[in-house]
N, C-alpha and C positions, 0 to 999 in steps of 0.2 A: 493609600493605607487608611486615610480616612474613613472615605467613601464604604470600604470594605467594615470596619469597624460599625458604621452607623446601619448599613443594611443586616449584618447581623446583630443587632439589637434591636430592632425593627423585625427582625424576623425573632427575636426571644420575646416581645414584650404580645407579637403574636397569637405566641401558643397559652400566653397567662388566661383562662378562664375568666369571664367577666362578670359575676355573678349581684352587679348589683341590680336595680328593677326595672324593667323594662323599658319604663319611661324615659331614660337615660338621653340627655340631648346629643351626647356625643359620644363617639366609640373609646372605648376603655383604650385602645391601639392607639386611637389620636393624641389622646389626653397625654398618654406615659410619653409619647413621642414630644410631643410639646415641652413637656418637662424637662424631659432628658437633651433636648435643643436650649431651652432657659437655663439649665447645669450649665451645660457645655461653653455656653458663651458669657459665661461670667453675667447676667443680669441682674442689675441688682434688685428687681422684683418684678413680680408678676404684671402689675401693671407698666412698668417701664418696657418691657417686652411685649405688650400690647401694641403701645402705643408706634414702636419702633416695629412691628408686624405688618400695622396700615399701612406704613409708607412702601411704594411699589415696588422698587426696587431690592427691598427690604425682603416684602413677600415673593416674589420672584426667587431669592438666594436660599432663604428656608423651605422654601417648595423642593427646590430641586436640592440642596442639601439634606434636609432631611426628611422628604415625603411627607410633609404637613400639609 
């Protein structure tokens, strides 16, 4: 149920137009994915989710949970 949930928001944050400039380092798709992964698991900030990202296992889990 999850699984199904996350790929369709992943497939809505898709079709959102990205219209900021060019230079952009990262896809507007990543970014909202990212976010909506730091929502989901309660983090209490941005950087605390960084940091817990590096660790391998870590990044492995949000790869395949949430296509980041």
């Amino acid at each position: 149920m999850f699984d199904q949930l996350t790929k369709q928001v992943g497939a809505y944050f898709s079709r959102i137009g990205d219209h900021r400039a060019d230079n952009a380092s990262y896809e507007l798709t990543d970014s909202l994915k990212g976010a909506y992964a730091m929502f989901s698991l309660k983090s209490p900030s941005l950087m605390a989710f960084r940091t817990d990202y590096e660790l391998p296992t870590r990044q492995h889990n949000l790869r395949t949970v949430y296509d980041l």
